[in-house]
Structure formats: C-alpha cells, structure tokens
N, CA and C atoms of all chains as a GROMACS GRO file, in nm:
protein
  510
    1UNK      N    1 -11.839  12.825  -3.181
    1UNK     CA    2 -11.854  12.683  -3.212
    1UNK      C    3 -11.995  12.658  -3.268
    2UNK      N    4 -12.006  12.562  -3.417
    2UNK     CA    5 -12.101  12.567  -3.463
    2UNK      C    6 -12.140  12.415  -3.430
    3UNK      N    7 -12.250  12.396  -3.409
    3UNK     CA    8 -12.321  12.257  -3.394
    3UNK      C    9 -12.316  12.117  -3.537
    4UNK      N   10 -12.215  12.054  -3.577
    4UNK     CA   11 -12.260  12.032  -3.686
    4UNK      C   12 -12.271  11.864  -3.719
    5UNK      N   13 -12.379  11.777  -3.817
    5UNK     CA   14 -12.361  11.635  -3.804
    5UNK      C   15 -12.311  11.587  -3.950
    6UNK      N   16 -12.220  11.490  -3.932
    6UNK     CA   17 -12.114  11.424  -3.993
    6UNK      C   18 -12.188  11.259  -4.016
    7UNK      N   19 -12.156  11.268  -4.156
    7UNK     CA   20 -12.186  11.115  -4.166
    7UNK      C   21 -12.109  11.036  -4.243
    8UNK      N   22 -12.016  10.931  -4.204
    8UNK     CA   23 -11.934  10.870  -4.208
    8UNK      C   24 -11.970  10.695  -4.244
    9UNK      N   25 -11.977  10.669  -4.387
    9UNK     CA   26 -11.945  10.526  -4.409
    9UNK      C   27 -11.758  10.474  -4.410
   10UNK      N   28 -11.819  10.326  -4.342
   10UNK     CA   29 -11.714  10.306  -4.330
   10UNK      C   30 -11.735  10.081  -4.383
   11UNK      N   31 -11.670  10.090  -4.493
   11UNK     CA   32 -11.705   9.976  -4.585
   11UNK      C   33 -11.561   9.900  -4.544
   12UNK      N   34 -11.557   9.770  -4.617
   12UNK     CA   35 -11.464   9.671  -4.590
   12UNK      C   36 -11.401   9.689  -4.753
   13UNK      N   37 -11.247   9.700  -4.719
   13UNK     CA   38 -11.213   9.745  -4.872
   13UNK      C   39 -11.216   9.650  -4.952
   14UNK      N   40 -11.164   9.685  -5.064
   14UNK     CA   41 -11.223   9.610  -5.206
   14UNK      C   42 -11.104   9.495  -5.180
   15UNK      N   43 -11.164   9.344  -5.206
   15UNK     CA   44 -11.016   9.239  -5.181
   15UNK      C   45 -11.074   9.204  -5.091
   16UNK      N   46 -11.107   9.232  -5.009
   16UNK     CA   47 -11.131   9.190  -4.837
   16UNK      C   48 -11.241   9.109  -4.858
   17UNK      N   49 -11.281   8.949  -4.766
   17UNK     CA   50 -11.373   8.956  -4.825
   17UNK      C   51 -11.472   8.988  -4.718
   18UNK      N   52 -11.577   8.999  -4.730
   18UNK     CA   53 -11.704   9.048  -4.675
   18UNK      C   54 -11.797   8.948  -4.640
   19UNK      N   55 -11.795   8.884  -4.598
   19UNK     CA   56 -11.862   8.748  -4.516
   19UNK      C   57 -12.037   8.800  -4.450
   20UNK      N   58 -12.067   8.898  -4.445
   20UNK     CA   59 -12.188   8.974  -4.374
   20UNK      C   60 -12.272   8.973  -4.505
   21UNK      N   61 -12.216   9.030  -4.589
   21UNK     CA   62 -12.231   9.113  -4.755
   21UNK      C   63 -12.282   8.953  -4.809
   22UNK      N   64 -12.192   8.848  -4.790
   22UNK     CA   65 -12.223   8.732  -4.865
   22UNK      C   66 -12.355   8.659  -4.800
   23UNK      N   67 -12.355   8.705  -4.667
   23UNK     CA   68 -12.505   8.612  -4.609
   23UNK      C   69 -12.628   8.716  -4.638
   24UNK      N   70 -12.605   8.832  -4.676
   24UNK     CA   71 -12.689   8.908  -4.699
   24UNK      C   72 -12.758   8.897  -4.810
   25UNK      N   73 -12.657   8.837  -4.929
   25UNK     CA   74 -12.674   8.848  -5.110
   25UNK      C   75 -12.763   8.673  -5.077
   26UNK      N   76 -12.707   8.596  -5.028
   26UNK     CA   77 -12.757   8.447  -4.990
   26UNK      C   78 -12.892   8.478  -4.962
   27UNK      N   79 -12.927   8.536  -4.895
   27UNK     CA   80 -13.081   8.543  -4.797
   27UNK      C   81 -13.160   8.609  -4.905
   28UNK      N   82 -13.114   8.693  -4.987
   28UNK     CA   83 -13.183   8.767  -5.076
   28UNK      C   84 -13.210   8.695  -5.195
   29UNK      N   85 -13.167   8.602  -5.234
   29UNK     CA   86 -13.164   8.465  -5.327
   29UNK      C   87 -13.254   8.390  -5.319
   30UNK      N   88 -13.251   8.371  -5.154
   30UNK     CA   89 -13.357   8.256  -5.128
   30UNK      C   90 -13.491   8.296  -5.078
   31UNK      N   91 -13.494   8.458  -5.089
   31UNK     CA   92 -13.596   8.507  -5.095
   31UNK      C   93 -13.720   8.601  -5.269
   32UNK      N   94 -13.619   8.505  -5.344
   32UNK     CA   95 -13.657   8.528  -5.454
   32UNK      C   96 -13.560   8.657  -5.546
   33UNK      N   97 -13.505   8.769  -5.451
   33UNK     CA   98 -13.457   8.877  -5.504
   33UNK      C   99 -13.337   8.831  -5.624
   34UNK      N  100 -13.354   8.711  -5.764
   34UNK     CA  101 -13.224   8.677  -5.782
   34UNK      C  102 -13.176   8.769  -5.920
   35UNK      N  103 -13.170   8.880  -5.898
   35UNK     CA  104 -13.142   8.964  -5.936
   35UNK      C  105 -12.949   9.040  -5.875
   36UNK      N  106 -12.949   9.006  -5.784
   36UNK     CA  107 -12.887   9.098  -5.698
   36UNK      C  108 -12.742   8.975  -5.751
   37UNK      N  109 -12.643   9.059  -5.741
   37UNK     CA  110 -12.524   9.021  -5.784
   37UNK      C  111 -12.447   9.022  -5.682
   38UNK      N  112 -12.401   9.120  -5.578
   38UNK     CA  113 -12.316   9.128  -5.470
   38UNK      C  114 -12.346   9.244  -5.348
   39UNK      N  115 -12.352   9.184  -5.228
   39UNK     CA  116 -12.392   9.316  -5.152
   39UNK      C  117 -12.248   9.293  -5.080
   40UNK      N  118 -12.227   9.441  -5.046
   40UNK     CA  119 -12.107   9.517  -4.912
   40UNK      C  120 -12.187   9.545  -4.815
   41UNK      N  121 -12.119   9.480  -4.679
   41UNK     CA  122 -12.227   9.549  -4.565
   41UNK      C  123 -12.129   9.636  -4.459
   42UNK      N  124 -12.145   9.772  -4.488
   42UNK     CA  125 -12.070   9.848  -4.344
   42UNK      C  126 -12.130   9.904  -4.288
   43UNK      N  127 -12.049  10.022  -4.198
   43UNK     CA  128 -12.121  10.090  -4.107
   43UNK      C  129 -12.162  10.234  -4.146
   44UNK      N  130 -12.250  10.269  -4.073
   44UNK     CA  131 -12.298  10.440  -4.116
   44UNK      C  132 -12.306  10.499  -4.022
   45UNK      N  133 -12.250  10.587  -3.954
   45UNK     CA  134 -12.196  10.688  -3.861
   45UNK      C  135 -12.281  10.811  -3.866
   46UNK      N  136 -12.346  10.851  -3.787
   46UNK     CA  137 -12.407  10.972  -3.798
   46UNK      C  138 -12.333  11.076  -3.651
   47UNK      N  139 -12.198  11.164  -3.652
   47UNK     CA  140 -12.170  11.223  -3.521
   47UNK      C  141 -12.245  11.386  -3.537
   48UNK      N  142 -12.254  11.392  -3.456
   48UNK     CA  143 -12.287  11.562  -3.402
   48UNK      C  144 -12.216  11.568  -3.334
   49UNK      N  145 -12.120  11.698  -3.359
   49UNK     CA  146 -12.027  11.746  -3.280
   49UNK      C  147 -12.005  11.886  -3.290
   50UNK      N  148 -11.967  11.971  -3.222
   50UNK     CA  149 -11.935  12.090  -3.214
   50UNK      C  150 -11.788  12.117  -3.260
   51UNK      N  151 -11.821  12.256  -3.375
   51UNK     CA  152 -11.656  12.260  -3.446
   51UNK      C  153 -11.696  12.413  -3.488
   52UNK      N  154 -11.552  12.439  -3.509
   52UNK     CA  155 -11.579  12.594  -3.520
   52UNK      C  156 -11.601  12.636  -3.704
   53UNK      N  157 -11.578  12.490  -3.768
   53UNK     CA  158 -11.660  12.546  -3.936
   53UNK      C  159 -11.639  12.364  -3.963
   54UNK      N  160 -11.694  12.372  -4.096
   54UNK     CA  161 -11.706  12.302  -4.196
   54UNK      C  162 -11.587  12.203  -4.205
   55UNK      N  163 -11.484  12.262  -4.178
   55UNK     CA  164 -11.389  12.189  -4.240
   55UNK      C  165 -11.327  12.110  -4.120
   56UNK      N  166 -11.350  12.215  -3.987
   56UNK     CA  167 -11.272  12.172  -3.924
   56UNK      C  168 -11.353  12.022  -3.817
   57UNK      N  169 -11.508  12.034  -3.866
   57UNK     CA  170 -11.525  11.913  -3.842
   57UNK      C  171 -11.543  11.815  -3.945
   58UNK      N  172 -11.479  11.806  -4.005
   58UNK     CA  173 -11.430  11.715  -4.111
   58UNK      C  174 -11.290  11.655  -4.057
   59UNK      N  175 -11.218  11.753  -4.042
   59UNK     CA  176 -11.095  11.685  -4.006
   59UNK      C  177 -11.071  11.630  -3.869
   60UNK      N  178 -11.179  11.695  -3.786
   60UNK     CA  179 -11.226  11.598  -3.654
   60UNK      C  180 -11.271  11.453  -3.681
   61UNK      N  181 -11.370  11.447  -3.735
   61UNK     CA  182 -11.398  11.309  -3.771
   61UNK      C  183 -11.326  11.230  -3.875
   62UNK      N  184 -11.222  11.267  -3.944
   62UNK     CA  185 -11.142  11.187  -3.983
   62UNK      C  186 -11.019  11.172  -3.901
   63UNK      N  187 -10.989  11.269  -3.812
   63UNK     CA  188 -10.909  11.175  -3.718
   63UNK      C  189 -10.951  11.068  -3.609
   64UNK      N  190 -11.095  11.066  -3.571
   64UNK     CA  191 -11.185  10.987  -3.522
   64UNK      C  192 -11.148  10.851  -3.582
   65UNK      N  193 -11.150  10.870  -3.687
   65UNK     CA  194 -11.192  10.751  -3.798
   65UNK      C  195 -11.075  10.638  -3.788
   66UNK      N  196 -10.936  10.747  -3.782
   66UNK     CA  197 -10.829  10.671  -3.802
   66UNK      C  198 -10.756  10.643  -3.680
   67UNK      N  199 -10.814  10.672  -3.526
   67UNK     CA  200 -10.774  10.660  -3.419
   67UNK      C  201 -10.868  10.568  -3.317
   68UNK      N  202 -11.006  10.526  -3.440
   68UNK     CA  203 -11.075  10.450  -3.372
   68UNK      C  204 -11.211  10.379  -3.428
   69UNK      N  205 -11.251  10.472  -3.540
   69UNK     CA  206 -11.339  10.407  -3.564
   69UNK      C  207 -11.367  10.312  -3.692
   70UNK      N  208 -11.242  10.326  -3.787
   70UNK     CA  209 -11.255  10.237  -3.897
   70UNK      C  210 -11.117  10.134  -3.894
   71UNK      N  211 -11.134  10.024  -3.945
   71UNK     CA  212 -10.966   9.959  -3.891
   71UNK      C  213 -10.911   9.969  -4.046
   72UNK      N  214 -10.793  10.063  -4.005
   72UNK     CA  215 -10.716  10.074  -4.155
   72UNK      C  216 -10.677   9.932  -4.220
   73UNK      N  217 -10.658   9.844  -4.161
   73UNK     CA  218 -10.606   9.714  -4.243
   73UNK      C  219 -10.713   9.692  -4.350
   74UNK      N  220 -10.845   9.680  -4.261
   74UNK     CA  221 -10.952   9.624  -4.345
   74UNK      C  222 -11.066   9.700  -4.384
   75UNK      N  223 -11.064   9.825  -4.368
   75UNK     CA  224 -11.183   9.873  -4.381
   75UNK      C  225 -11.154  10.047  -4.478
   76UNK      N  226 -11.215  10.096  -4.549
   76UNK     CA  227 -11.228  10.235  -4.585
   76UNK      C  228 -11.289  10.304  -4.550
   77UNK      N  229 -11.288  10.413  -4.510
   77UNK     CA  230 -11.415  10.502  -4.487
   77UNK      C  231 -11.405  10.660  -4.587
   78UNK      N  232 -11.557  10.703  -4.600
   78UNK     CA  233 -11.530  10.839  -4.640
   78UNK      C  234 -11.611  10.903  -4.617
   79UNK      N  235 -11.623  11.063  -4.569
   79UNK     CA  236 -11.711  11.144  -4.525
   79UNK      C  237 -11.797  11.128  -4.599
   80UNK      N  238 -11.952  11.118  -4.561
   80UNK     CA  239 -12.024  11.114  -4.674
   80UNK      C  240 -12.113  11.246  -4.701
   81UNK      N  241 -12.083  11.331  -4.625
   81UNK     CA  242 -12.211  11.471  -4.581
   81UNK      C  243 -12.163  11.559  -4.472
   82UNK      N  244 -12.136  11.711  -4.426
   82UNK     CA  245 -12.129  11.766  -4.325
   82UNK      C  246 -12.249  11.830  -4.353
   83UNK      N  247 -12.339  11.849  -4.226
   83UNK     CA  248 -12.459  11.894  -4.244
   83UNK      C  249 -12.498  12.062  -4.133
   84UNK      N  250 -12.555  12.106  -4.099
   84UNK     CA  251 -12.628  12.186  -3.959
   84UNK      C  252 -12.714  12.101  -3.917
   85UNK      N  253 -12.702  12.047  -3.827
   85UNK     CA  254 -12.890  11.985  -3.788
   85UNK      C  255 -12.975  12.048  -3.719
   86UNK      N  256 -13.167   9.515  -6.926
   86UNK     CA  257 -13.134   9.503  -6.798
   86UNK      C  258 -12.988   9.587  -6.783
   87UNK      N  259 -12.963   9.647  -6.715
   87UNK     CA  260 -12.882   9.713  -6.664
   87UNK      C  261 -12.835   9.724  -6.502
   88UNK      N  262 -12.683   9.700  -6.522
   88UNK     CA  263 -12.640   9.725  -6.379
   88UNK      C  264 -12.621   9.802  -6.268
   89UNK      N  265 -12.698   9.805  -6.168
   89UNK     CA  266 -12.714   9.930  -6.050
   89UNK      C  267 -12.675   9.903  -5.969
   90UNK      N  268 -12.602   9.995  -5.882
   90UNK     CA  269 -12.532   9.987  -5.773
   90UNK      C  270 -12.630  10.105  -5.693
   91UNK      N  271 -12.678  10.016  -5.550
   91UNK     CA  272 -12.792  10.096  -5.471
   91UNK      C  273 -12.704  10.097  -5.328
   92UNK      N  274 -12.688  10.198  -5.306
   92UNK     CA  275 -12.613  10.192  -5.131
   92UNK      C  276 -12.757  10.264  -5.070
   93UNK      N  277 -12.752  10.195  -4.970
   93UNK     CA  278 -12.908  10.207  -4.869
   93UNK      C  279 -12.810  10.241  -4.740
   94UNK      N  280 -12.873  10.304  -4.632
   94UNK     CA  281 -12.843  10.364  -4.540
   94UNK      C  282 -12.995  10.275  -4.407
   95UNK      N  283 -12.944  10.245  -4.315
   95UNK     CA  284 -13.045  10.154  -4.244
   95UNK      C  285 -12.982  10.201  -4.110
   96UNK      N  286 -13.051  10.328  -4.038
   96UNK     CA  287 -13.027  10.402  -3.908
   96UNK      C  288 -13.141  10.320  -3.794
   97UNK      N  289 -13.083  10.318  -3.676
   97UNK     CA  290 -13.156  10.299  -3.610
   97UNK      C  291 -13.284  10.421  -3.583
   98UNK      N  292 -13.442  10.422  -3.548
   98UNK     CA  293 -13.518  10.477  -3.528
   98UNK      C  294 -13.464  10.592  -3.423
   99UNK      N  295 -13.512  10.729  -3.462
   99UNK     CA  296 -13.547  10.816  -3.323
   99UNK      C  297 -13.601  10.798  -3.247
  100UNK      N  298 -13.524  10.845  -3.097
  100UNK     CA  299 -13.607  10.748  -3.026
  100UNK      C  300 -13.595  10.624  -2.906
  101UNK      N  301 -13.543  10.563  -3.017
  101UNK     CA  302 -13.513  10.388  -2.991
  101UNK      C  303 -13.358  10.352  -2.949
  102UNK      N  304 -13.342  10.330  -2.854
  102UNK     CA  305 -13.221  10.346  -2.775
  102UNK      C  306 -13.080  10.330  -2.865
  103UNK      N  307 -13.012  10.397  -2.860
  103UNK     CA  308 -12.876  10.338  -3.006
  103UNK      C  309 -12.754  10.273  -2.869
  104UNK      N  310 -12.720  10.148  -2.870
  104UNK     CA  311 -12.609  10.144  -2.732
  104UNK      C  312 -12.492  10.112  -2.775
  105UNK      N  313 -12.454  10.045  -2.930
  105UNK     CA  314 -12.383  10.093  -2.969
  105UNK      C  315 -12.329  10.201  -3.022
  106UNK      N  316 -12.443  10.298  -3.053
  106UNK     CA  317 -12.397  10.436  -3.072
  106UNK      C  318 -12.333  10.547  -2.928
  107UNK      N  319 -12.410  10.512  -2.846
  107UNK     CA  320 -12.336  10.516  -2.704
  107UNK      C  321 -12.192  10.497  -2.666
  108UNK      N  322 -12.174  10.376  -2.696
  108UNK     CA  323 -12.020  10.298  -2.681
  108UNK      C  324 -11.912  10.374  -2.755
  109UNK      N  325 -12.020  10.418  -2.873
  109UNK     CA  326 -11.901  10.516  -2.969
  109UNK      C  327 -11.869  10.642  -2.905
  110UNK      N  328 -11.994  10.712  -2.871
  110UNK     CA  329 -11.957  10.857  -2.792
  110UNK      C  330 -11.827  10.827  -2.671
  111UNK      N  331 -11.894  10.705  -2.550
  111UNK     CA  332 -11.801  10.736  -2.427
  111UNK      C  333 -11.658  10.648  -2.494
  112UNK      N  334 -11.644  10.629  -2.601
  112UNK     CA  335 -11.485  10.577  -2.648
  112UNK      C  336 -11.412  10.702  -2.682
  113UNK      N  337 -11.500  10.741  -2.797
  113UNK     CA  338 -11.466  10.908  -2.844
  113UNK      C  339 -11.392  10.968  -2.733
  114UNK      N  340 -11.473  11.027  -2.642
  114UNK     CA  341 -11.470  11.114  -2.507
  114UNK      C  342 -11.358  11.040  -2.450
  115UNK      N  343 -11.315  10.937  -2.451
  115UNK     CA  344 -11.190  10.893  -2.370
  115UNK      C  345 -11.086  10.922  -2.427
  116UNK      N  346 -11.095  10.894  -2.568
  116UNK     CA  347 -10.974  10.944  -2.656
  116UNK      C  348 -10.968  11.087  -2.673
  117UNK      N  349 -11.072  11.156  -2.599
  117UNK     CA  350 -11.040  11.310  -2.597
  117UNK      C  351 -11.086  11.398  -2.707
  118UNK      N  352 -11.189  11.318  -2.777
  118UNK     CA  353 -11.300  11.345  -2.865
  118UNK      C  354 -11.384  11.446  -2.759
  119UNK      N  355 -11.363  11.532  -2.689
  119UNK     CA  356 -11.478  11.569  -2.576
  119UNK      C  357 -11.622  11.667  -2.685
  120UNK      N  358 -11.588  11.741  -2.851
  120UNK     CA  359 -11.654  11.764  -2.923
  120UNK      C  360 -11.802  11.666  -2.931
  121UNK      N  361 -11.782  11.548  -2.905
  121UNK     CA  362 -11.883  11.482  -2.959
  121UNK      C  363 -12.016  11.477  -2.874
  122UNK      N  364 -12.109  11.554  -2.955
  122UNK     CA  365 -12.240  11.468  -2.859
  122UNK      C  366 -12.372  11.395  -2.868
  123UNK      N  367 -12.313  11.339  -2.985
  123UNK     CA  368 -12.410  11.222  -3.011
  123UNK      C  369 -12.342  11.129  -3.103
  124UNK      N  370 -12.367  11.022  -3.118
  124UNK     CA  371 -12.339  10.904  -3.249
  124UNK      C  372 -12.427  10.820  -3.231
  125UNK      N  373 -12.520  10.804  -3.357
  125UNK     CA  374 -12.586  10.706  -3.398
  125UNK      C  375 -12.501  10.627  -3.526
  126UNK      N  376 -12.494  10.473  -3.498
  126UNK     CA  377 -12.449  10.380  -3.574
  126UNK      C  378 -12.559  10.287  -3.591
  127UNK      N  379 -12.562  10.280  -3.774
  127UNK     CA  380 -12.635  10.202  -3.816
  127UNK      C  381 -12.552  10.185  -3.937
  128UNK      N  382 -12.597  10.063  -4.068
  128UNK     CA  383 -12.536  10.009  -4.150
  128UNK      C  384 -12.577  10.099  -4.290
  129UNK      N  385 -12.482  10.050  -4.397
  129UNK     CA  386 -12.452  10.107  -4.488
  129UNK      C  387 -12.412   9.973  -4.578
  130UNK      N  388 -12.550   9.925  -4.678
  130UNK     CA  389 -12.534   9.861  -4.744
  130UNK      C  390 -12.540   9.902  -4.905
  131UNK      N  391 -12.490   9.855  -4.981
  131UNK     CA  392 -12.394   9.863  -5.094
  131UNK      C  393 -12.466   9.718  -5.196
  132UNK      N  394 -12.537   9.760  -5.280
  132UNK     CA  395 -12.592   9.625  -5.347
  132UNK      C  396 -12.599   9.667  -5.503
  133UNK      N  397 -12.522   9.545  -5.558
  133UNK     CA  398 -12.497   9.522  -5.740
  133UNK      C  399 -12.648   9.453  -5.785
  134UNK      N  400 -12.687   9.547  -5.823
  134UNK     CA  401 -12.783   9.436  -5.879
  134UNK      C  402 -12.836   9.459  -6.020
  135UNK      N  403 -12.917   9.406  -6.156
  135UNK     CA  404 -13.015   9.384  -6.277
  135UNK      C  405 -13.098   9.455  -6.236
  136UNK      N  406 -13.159   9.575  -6.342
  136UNK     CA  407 -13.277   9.574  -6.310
  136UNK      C  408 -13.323   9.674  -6.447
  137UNK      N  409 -13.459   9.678  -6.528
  137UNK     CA  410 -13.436   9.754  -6.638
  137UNK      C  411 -13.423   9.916  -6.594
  138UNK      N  412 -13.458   9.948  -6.547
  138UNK     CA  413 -13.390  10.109  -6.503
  138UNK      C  414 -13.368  10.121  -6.361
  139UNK      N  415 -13.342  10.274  -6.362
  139UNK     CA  416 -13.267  10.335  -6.208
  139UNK      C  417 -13.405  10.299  -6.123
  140UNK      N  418 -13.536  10.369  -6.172
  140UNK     CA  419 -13.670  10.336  -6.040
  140UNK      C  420 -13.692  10.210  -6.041
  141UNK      N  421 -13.668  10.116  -6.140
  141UNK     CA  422 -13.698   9.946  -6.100
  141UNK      C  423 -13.575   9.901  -5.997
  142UNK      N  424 -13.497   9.955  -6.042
  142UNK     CA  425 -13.378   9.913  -5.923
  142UNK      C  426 -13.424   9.957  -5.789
  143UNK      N  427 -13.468  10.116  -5.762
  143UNK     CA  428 -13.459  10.138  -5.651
  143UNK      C  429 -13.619  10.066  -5.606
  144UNK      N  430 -13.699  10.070  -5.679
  144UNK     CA  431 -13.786  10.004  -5.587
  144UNK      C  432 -13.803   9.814  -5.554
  145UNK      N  433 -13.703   9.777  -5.590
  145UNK     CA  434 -13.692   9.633  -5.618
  145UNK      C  435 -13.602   9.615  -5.480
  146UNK      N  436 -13.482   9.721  -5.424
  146UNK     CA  437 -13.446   9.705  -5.311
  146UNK      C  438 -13.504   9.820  -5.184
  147UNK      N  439 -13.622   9.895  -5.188
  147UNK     CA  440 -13.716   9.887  -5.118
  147UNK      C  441 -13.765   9.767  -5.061
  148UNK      N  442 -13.802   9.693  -5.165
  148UNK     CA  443 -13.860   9.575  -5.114
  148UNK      C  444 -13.778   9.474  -5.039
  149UNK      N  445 -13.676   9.466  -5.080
  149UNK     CA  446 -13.522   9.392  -4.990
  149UNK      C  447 -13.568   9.433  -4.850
  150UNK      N  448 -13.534   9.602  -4.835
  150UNK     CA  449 -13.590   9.665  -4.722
  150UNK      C  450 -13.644   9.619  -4.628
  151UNK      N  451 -13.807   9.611  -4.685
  151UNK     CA  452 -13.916   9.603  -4.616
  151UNK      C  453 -13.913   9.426  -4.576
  152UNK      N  454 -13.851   9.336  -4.715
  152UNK     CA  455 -13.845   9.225  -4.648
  152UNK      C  456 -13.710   9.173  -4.565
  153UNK      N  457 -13.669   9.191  -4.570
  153UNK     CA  458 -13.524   9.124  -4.513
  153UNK      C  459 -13.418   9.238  -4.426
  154UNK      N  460 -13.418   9.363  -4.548
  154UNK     CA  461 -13.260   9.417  -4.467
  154UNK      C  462 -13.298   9.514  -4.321
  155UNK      N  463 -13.394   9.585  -4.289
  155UNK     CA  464 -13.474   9.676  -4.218
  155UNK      C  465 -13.535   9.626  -4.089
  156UNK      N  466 -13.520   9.610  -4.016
  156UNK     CA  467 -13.609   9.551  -3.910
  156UNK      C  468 -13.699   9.684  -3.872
  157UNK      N  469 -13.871   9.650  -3.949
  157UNK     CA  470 -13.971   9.822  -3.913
  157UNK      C  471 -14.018   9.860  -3.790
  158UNK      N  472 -13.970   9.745  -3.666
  158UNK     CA  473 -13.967   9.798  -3.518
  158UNK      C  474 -13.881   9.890  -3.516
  159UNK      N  475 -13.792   9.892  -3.527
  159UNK     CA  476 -13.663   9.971  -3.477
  159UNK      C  477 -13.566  10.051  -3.561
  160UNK      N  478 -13.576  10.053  -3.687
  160UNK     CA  479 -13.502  10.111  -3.789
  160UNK      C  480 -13.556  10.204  -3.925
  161UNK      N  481 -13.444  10.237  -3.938
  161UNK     CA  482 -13.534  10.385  -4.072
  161UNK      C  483 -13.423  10.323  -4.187
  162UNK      N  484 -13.479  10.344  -4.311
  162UNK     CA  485 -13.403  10.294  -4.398
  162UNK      C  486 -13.368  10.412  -4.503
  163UNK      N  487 -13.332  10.466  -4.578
  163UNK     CA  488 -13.333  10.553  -4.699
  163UNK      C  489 -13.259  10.507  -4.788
  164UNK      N  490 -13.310  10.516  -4.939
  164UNK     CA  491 -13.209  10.468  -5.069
  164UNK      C  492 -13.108  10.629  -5.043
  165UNK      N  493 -12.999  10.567  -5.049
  165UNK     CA  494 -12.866  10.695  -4.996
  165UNK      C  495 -12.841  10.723  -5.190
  166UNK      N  496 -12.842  10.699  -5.295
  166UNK     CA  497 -12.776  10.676  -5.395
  166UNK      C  498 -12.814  10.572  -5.530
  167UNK      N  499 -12.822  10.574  -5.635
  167UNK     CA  500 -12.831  10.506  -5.688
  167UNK      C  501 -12.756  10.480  -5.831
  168UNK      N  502 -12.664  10.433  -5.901
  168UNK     CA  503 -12.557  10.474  -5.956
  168UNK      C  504 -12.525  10.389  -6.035
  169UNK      N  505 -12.444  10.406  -6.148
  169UNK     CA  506 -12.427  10.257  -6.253
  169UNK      C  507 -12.284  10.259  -6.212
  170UNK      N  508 -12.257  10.138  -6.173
  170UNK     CA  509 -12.113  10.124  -6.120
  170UNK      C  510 -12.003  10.091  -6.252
   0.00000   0.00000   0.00000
C-alpha cells in the first residue's frame, strides 16, 4: 500500500445557479475589481489515503465522491491531481 | 482585453485546525472509507474575467486574494490554472 494525496474539485454544475459565486462577483464590484464577469464557488478536497497504485486511488475517491461527497443533482466533480506526498 | 478564466484554490493553512475537513474523514470512515487519513477542505474558485494578458489576469486576482477571497490568518491561496475559456 502506497501513501497517496488526491485532489478533488467539486463545482455546482453549469445551469445551477450559484448564489455564493454571485455574492462573491458582487463584493468584487464593489471593491473596484469591475473587470470580473462571473465567479463559481466550490469545494477543493485534498484526501490522503492509502491505495495499492495510482489508479486504484482514483477510483477510491471517486466512489467517495458519489457516495458522499459531491451531490449528483447539483454539483460535478473531477479528480484534479493524484500525487505521493 | 481578453477573456480569462482563473480557478484559484484557497486551502486552509498547515497547521490551523481543518474541522470540516475532520467531519469529512470520520463520515468517510463510517461509510467504510477506513483508507482515509486525512482531508483537508477548502474552496475552489473559478473566475471569468478582462484583462490584457494571462500575467495581468493572474495578478489582478492575486489581488482579489489578498483583498477579499483569502482570509491571511488562516488560509493559503494558489492560482491552480489560468486559461481562455
């Protein structure tokens, strides 16, 4: 078993709307930034977990994903990195 | 001016207690995740914005960063990406 860390965004899909994303783009407006067109705000997952390769903690944390940590109605996620740490 | 799409990554500090990242491990571990031994959760923001190139973009939401999206008690930020959408 190899030690390995996984990093997992997990965004609100496209359609949905994003109510966090919109007070975020707001605040950045009224802080002069009016440049900025639209922000998405999700989550970023960093797991360390023990797996015996590459792949197979990949497919650990995507069953993670879909048994608990992203809500399929409203949200996407995608591995973003398997690393060694 | 050209359109950039900057996804920033905003982790909580090493260190600095994560308790929702906590909540994620002992959920994991109940669902029989017993692999896992750590999760840090922090956000994953996603921003459209003008700017005349890729380094004016990225350093224009640096400054977002440092003013608004980052809290520099407790959090690490990194530009994850920078990309013409």
């Amino acid at each position: 078993m190899t030690r390995f860390r996984v990093a997992v965004h997990i965004v609100p899909r496209k359609g949905v709307l994003d109510p966090q994303g919109k007070a975020v783009s707001d605040a950045l407006h009224a802080l002069g930034f009016s440049a900025v067109h639209e922000t998405r705000v999700g989550r970023h997952l960093v797991l360390d977990l023990d797996a015996a390769d590459r792949s197979a903690a990949e497919s650990s944390v995507r069953g993670m994903c879909d048994k608990l940590l992203a809500n399929p109605v409203t949200e996407d996620y995608e591995i973003a990195g398997v690393t060694t740490p």
